[in-house]
C-alpha positions as CSV (number, residue, x, y, z in Angstrom):
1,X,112.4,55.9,-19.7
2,X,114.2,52.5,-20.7
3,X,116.3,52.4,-22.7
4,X,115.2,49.3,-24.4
5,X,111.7,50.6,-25.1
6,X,113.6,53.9,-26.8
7,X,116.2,51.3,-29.0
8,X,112.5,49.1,-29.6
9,X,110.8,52.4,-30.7
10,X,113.6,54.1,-32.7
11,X,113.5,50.5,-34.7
12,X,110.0,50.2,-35.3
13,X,109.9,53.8,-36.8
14,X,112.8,52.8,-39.1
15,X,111.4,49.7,-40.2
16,X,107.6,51.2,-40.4
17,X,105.9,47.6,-38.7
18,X,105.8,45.9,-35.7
19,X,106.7,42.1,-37.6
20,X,110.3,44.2,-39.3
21,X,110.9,45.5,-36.1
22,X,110.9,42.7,-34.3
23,X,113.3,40.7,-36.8
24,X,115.7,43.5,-36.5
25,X,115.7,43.2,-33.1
26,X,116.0,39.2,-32.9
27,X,112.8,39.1,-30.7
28,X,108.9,38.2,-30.6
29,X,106.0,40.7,-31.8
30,X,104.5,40.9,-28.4
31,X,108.3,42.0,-26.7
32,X,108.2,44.8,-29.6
33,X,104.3,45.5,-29.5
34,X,104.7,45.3,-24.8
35,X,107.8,48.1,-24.8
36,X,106.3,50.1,-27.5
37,X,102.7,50.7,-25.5
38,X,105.0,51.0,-22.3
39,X,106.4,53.8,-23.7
40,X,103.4,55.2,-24.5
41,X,101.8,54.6,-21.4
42,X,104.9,56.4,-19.6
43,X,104.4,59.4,-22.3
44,X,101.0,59.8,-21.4
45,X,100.2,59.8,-25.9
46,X,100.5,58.2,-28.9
47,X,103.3,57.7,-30.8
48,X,102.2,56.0,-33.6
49,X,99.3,55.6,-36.4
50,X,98.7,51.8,-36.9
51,X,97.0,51.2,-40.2
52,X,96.8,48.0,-42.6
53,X,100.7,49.0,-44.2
54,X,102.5,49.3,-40.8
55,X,103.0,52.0,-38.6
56,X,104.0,55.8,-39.2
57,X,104.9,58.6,-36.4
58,X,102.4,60.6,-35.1
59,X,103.8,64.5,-34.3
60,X,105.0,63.1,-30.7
61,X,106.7,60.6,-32.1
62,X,108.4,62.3,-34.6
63,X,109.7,65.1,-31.3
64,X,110.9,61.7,-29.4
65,X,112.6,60.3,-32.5
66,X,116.0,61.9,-32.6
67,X,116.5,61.7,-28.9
68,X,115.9,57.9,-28.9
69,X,118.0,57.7,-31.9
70,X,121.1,59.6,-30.2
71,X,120.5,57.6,-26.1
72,X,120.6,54.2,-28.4
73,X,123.7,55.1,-30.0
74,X,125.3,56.7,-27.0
75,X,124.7,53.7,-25.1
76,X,126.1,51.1,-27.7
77,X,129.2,53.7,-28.0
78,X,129.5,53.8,-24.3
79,X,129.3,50.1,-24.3
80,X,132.1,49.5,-27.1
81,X,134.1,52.7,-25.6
82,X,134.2,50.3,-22.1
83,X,135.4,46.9,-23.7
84,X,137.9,49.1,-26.1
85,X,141.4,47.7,-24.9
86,X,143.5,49.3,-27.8
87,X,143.2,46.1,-29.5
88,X,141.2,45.4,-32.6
89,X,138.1,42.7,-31.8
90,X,134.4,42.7,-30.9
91,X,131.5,43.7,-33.5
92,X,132.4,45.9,-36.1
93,X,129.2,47.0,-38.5
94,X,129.9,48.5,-42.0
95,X,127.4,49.2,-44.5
96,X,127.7,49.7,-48.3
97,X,125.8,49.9,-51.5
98,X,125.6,46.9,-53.6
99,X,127.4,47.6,-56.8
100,X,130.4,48.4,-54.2
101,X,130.1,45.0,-52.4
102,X,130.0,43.4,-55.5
103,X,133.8,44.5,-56.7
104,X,135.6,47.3,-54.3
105,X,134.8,45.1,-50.9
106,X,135.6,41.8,-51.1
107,X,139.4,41.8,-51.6
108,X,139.5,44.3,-48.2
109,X,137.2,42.8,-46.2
110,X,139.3,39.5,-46.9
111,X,142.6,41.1,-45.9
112,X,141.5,42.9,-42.7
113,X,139.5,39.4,-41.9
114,X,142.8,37.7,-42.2
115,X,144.6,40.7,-40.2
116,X,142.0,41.1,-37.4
117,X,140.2,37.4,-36.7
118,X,139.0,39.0,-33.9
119,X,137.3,41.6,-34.9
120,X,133.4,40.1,-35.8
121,X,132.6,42.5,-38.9
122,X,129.5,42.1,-40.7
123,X,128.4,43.8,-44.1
124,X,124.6,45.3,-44.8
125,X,123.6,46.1,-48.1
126,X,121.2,48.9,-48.8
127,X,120.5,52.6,-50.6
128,X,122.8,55.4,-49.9
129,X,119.9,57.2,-48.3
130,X,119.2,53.9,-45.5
131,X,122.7,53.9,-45.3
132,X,123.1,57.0,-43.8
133,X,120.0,56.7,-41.5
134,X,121.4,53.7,-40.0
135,X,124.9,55.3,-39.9
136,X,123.4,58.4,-37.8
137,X,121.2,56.3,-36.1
138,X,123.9,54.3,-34.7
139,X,123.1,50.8,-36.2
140,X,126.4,50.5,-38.3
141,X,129.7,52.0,-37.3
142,X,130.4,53.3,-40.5
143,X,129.3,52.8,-44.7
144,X,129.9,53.3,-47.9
145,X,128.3,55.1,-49.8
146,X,127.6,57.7,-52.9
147,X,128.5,61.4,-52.6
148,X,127.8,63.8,-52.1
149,X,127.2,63.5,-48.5
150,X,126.6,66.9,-46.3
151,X,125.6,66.0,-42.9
152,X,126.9,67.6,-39.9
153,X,126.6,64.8,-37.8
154,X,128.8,62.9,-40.5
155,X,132.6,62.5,-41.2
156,X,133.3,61.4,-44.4
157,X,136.9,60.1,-46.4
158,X,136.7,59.3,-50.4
159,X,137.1,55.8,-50.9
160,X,136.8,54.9,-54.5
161,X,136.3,56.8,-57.8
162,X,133.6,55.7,-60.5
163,X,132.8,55.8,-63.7
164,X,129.2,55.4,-64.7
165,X,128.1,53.9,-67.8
166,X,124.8,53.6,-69.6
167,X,124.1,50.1,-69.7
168,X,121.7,48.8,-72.5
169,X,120.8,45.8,-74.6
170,X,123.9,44.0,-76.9
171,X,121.8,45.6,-80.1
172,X,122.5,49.3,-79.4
173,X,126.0,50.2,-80.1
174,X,125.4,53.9,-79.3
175,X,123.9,56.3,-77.5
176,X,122.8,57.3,-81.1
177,X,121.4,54.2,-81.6
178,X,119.1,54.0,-78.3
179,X,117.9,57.3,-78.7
180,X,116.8,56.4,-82.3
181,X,115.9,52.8,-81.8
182,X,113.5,53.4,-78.3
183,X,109.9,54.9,-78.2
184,X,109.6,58.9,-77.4
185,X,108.9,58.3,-74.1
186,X,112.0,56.6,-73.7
187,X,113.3,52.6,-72.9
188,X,112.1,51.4,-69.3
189,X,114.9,53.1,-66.7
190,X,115.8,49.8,-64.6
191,X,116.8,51.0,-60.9
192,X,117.2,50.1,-57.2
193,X,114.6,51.2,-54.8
194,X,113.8,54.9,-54.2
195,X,117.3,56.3,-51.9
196,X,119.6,54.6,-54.7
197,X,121.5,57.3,-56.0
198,X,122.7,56.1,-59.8
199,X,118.8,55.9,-59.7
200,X,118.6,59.8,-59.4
201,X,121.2,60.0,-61.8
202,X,119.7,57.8,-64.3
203,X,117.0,59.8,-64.0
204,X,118.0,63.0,-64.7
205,X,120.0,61.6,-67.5
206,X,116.1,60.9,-68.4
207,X,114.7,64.1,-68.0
208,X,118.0,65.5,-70.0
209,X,117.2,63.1,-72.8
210,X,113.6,64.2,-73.2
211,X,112.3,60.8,-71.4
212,X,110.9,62.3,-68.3
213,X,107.7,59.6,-68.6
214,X,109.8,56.5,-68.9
215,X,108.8,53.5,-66.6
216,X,110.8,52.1,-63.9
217,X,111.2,48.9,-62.8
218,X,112.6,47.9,-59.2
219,X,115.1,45.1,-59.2
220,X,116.8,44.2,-55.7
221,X,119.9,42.7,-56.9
222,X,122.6,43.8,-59.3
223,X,122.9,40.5,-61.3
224,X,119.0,40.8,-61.5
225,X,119.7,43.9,-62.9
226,X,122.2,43.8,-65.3
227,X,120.2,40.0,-66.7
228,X,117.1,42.0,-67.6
229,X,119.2,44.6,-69.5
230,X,120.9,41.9,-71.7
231,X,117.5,39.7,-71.6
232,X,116.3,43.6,-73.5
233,X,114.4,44.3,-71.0
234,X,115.5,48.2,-70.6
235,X,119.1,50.2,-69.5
236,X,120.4,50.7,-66.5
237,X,123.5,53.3,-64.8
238,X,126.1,51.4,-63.7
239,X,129.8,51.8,-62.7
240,X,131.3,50.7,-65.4
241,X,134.2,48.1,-63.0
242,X,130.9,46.3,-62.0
243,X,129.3,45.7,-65.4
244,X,132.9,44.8,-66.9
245,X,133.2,41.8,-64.5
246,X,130.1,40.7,-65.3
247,X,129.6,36.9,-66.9
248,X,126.9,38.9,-69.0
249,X,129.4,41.6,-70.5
250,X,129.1,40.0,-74.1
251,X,125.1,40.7,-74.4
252,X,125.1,44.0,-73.2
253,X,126.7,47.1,-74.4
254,X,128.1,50.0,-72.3
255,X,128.0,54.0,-73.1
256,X,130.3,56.6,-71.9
257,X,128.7,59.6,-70.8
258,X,129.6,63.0,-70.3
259,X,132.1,63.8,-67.0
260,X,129.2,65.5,-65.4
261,X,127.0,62.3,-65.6
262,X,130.0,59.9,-65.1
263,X,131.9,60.5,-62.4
264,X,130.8,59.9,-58.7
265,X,132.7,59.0,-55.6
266,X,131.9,56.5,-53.2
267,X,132.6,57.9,-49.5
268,X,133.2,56.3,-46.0
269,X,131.1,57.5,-43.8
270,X,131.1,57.4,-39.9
271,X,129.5,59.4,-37.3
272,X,132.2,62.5,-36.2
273,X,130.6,62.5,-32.5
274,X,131.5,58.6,-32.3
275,X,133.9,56.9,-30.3
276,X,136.3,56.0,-33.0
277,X,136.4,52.0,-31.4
278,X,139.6,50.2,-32.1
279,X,138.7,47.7,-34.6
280,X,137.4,50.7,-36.5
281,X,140.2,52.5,-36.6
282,X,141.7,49.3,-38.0
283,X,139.5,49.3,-40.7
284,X,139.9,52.8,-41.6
285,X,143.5,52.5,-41.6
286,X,143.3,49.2,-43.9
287,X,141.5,51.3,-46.5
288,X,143.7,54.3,-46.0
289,X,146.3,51.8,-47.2
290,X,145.0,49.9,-49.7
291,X,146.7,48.1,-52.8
292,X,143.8,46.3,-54.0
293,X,141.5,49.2,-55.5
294,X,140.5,47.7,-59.1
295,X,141.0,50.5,-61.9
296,X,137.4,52.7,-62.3
């Protein structure tokens, strides 16, 4: 088998279509659609359902999947591994959710940007849950992300400490208040996409609260987010470092909640089996030794 059919099919199972697959992979539909029917035809069956919303594994597919997962990362490592002089440079991919981006990151990417100009780092945003996937997978060298984290294919160091906070509209100046000012079914719970884990905390905070029926509302972007809670919109779980640096902090209000909702760590994740590359044990050591962690 090539391996380029194997990284092509482990990508269009991830991205669930032929068109996100290809974009991933900076290359045409036909490259993506050619190696994935090559496969195929060298399998002797299908390995995947095509239907009007994209793709989806068939039983074979899902067998092959964590082998082509594992030869595409073993290859990239083998590749890095070979170029690795001791010396910090090349690609280095991290991963992190958004509300960390937005305050934690940009004072340390900054530094080890200024300390390493050689080393060609780039940042993806996305859900704890795709985070991981893509860290396993191979397709970033390492993320951050929200605990806990028990995989054994993953090494993990804490990072930063959070506190989360109930953010609602400027009007409620309690939790008292919102739970008396809101309908019995509860205000509309705004969250990330489904893998977003203050969403799962939100919404057992919900289900805690008697509000199991609430409706959600998807937003993609943090300042989204917190703009439709002060527009009154609905409440949201955020750390509470992100909402206080927000240009909106005088229309919304914030909520302490008990320790058992509140705190959370954000870990570093990377894959234990990995060679640990020299630009990312750069990066490692420049959070190790941080001095520019704001106060949770």
């Amino acid at each position: 088998m090539e391996l380029n059919d194997l990284l092509t099919f482990a990508t269009v199972a991830r991205t669930g279509s032929i068109t996100r697959a290809a974009e991933a992979l900076n290359t045409v539909q036909s490259n993506v659609t050619q190696r994935v029917k090559a496969l195929e035809a060298e399998i002797g069956t299908v390995l995947f359902e095509r239907h009007s919303r994209g793709m989806t594994l068939t039983p074979a597919g899902r067998r092959l999947l964590p082998y082509a997962q594992q030869m595409a990362a073993l290859a990239r490592e083998a590749l890095l591994a070979a170029r690795d002089d001791g010396t910090p440079k090349g690609p280095l991919a991290i991963g992190s959710i958004e509300t960390t981006t937005a305050v934690r990151l940009p004072t340390l990417l900054a530094a080890f940007h200024r300390t390493y100009p050689e080393v060609a780092l780039s940042l993806r945003t996305a859900t704890t849950a795709d985070l991981v996937t893509a860290v396993i997978e191979g397709a970033l060298d390492g993320a951050f992300v929200v605990a806990p984290i028990d995989h054994p294919e993953l090494a993990s160091v804490t990072a930063f400490s959070e506190e989360l906070v109930m953010v609602a509209p400027r009007q409620f100046d309690s939790l008292a208040s919102l739970r008396a000012g809101t309908p019995a079914s509860g205000p509309t719970a705004l969250v990330f996409r489904t893998g977003c884990t203050y969403r799962q905390r939100l919404e057992q905070i919900f289900n805690d609260f008697g509000w199991p029926t609430a409706a959600r509302f998807e937003l993609g972007t943090l300042d989204g987010m917190i703009g439709c809670v002060a527009a009154g919109m609905g409440v949201t779980l955020l750390p509470r470092a992100v909402v206080e640096h927000s240009e909106l902090i005088k229309d919304i209000s914030l909520h302490t909640l008990k320790p058992a909702y509140a705190r959370v760590e954000t870990l570093f994740i990377r894959r234990r089996a990995a060679h640990p590359s020299s630009a990312l044990a750069a990066f490692m050591a420049s959070l190790a030794n941080r001095d520019h962690e704001i106060a949770a």
